[in-house]
C-alpha positions in Angstrom: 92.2 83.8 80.2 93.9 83.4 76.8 97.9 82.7 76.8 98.2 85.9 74.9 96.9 88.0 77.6 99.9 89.6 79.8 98.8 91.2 83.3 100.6 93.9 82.7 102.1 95.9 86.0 101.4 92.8 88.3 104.3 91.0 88.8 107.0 91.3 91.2 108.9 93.9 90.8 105.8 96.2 90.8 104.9 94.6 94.2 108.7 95.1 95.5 108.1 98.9 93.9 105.0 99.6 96.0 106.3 98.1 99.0 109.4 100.3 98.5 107.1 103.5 98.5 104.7 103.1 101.1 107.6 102.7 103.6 109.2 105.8 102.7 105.8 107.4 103.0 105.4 106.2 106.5 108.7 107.3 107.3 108.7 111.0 106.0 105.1 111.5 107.3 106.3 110.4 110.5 109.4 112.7 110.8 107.5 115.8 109.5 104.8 115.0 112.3 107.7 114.9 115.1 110.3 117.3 114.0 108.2 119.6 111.3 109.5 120.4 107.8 112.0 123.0 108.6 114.0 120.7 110.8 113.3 117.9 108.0 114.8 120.0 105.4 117.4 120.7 107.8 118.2 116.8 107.6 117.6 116.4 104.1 120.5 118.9 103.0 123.0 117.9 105.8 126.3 116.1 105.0 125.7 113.2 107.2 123.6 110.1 106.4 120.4 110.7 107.6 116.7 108.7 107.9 115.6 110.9 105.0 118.0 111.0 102.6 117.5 106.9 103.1 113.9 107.5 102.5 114.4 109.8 99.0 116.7 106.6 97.8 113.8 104.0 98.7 111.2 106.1 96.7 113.8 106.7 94.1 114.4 102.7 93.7 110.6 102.1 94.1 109.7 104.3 91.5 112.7 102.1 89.5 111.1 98.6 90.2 107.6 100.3 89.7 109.2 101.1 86.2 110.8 97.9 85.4 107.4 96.0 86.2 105.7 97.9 83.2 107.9 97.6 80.6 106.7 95.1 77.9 107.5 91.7 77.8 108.4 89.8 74.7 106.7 86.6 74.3 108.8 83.6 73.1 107.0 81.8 70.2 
C-alpha cells in the first residue's frame, strides 16, 4: 500500500457509528416484537423519557459518527 492511499470510511468513528446503529436496531426490533407498533408509537410520542426515544438519539448520533468517518482528510505534506 502506497502512503497516498487513505482507507476511506474505516477508522473509528465509522466503527463507533455502526456499533451505534446496530444496537438501536436490536432494541426497536425487540420492542415492536413485544409490544407491537401501536403501543411503540404510543412510546415514541409520549412526554416522558422512554427506551425509544433513546434509541432514535443513538441512530441519530450513529448516522453522525458514520458521517464524520467519511469526510476527507487532508494530508500534511
Amino acid at each position: 500500500m502506497s502512503h497516498e492511499y487513505y482507507r476511506r470510511g474505516r477508522n473509528w468513528y465509522t466503527a463507533i457509528g455502526a456499533l451505534f446503529l446496530i444496537m438501536a436496531g436490536i432494541v426497536i426490533v425487540r420492542q415492536l416484537l413485544i409490544w407491537g407498533p401501536e403501543f411503540m408509537s404510543d412510546f415514541l410520542l409520549s412526554s416522558e423519557i422512554t427506551n425509544e426515544k433513546i434509541s432514535a438519539g443513538m441512530i441519530g448520533f450513529g448516522v453522525f459518527m458514520i458521517a464524520l468517518g467519511f469526510r476527507r482528510h487532508e494530508q500534511p505534506r
